[in-house]
C-alpha positions as CSV (number, residue, x, y, z in Angstrom):
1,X,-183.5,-9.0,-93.5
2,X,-180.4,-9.7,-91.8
3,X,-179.6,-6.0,-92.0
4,X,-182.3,-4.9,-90.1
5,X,-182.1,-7.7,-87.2
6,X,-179.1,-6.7,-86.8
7,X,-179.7,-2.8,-86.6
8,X,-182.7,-4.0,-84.5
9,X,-180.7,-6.0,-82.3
10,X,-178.6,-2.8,-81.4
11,X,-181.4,-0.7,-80.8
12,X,-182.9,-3.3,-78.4
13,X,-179.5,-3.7,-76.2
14,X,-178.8,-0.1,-76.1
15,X,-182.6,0.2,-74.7
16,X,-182.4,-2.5,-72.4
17,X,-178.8,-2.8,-71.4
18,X,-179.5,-5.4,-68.9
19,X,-180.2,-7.6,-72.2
20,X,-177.1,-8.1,-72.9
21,X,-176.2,-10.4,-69.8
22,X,-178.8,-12.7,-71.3
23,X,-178.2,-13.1,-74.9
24,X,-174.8,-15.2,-75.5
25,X,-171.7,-14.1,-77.3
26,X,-171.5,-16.6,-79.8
27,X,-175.1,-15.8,-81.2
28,X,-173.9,-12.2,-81.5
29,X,-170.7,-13.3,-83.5
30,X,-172.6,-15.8,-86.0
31,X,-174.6,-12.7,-86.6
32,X,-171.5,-10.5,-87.0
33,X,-169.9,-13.6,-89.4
34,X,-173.5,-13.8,-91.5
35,X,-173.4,-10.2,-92.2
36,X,-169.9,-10.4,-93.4
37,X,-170.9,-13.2,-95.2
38,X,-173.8,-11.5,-96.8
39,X,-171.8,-8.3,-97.7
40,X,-173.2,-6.8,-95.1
41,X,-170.8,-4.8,-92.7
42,X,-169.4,-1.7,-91.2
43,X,-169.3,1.0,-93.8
44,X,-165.2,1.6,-93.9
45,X,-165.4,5.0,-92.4
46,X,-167.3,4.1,-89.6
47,X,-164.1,1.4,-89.1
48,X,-161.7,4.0,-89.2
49,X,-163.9,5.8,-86.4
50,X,-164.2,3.1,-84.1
51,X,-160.7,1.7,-84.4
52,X,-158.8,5.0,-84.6
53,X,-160.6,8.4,-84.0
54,X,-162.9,7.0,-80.7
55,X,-159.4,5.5,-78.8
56,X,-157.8,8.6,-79.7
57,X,-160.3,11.3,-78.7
58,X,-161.0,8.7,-75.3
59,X,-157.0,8.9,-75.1
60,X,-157.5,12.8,-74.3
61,X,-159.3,12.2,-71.2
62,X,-162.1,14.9,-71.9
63,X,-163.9,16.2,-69.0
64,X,-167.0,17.1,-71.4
65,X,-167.6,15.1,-75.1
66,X,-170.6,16.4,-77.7
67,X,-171.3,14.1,-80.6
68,X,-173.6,15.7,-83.3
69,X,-176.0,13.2,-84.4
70,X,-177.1,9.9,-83.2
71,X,-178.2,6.7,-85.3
72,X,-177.6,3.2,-83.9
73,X,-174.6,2.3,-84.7
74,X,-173.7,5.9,-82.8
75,X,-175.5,3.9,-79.7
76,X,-172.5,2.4,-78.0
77,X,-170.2,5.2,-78.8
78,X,-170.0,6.0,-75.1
79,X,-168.4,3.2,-74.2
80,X,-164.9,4.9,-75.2
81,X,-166.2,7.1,-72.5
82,X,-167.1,5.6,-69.7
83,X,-164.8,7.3,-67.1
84,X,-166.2,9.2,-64.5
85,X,-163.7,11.7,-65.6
86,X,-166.3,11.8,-68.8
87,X,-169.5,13.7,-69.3
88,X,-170.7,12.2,-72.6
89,X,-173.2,14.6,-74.8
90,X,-175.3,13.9,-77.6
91,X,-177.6,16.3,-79.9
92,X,-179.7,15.1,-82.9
93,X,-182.8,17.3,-84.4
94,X,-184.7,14.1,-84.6
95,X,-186.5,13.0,-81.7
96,X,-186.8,9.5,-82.7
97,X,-183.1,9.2,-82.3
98,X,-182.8,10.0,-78.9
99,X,-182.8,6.3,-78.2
100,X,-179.7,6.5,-79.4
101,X,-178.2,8.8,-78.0
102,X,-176.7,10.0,-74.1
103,X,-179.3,8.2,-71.6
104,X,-178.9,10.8,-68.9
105,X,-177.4,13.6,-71.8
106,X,-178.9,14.4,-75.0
107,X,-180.5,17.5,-76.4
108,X,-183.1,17.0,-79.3
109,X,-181.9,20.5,-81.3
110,X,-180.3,21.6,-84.3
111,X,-176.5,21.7,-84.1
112,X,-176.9,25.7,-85.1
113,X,-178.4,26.1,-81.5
114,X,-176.3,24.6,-79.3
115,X,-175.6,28.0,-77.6
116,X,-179.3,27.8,-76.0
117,X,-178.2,24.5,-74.3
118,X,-174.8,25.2,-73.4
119,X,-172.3,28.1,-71.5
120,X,-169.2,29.2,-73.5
121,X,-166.4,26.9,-73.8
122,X,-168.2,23.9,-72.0
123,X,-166.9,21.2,-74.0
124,X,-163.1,19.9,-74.6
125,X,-163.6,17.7,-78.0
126,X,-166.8,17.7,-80.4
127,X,-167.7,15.0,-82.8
128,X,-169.7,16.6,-86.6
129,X,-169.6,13.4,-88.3
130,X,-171.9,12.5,-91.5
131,X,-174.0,15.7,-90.7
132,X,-172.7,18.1,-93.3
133,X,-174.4,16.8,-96.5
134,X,-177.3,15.3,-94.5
135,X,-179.7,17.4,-93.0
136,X,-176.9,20.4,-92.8
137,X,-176.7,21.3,-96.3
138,X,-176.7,25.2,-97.2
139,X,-173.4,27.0,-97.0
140,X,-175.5,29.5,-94.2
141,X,-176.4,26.8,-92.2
142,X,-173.3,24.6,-92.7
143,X,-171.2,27.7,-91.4
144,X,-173.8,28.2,-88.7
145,X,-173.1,25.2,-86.9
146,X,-169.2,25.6,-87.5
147,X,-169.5,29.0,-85.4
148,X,-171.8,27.4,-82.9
149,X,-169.4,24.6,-82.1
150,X,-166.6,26.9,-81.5
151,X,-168.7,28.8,-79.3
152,X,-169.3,25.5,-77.1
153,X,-165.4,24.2,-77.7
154,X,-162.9,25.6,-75.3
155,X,-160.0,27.3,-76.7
156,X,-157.3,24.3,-78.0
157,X,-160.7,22.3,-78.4
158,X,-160.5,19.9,-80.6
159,X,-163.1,19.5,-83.6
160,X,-163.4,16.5,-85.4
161,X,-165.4,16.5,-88.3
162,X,-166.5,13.9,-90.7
163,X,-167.9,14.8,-94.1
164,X,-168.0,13.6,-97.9
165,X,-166.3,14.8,-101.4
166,X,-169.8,13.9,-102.7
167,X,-171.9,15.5,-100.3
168,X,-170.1,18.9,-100.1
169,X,-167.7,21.2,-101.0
170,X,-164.5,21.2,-98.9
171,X,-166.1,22.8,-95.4
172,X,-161.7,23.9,-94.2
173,X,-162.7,26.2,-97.2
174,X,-165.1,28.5,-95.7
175,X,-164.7,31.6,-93.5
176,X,-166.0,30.0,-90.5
177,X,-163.8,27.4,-90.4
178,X,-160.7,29.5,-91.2
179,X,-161.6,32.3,-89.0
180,X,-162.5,29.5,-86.0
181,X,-160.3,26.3,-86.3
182,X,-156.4,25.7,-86.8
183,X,-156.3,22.2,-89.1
184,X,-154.2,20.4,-86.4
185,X,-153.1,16.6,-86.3
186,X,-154.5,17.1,-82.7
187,X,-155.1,13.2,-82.5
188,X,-152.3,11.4,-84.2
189,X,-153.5,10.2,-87.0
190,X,-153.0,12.9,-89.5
191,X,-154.9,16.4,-89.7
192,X,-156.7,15.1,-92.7
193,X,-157.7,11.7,-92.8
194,X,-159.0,10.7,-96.6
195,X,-157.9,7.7,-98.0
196,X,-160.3,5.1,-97.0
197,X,-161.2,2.5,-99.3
198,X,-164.7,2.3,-100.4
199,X,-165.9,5.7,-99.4
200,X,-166.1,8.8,-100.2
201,X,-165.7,10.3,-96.4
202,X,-163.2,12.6,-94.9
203,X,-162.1,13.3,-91.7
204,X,-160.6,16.3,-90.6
205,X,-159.2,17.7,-86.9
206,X,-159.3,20.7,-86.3
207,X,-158.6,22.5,-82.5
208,X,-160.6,25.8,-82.2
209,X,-159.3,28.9,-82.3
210,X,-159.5,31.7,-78.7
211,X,-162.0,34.2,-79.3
């Protein structure tokens, strides 16, 4: 129960942003406390996202950011973002996520298509997190959307992409990676980024290759 107010609670606020002026602090931190209490918390990878990937990539100052997929703890993402320097981009191939995502920038698509929806070298950084394994499964398709992210990532663009040991082979493996990306510590906190308690999830930068 407490799991789902609290998963409702987000999705209401990032609705309604004008909701949170109303609803106190301390009633969202005894939620925050009760779910800790409960067991219920932020999964460890999605930690290591918000207190070390998201301040780095913001710390790059991009002039345009895509994140592939949207849920609701994606919904405040954007807040790393929120310069005017900024253009903030979302996709998901679910409509009912679009709640989630960009208010002003999403595209409801496949990540395989994003060449329809934008021009060459349009974006400086790209987010694939917790999409291979989950909706992007087969090698074709998997590859697919590596290819169509370089496409969209300016040269020295970096790729971040989050995936898991249990979910799918090693995706630095494949041809379209190898042929497209340079593994590259690009953000400071190591090319490869494994070792997090609890999960099976891997992180790994990658800045895209000219041509």
């Amino acid at each position: 129960m407490w799991a789902q107010t609290y998963e409702a609670a987000r999705s209401l606020a990032h609705s309604f942003p004008g909701i949170r002026k109303i609803i106190p602090a301390s009633i969202a931190n005894t939620l925050k406390r009760k779910l800790r209490s409960l067991g219920i918390s932020e999964s460890p990878d999605r930690t290591v996202m918000t207190k070390e990937i998201l301040p780095a990539l913001a710390a790059l100052k991009p002039a345009r950011i895509l994140f592939v997929g949207c849920q609701a703890y994606t919904a405040r993402y954007d807040r790393w973002f929120a310069s005017e320097q900024t253009e903030y981009w979302t996709i998901d191939v679910d409509p009912e996520t679009a709640r989630f995502g960009s208010p002003n920038r999403h595209v409801v698509d496949g990540v395989q298509n994003l060449g329809g929806h934008f021009a060459p070298a349009f974006f400086d950084a790209i987010v694939l997190n917790g999409v291979i394994g989950f909706g992007l499964d087969e090698p074709t398709a998997i590859a697919q959307g590596l290819r169509a992210c370089h496409a969209v990532l300016r040269p020295g663009g970096v790729l971040l992409l989050g995936w898991n040991t249990d979910r799918s082979g090693d995706p630095l493996e494949m041809d379209a990676m190898q042929c497209c990306f340079q593994h590259r510590d690009a953000l400071k906190i190591g090319a490869r980024r494994r070792r997090i308690p609890g999960c099976t999830h891997v992180y790994d930068t990658c800045v895209a290759l000219p041509g």
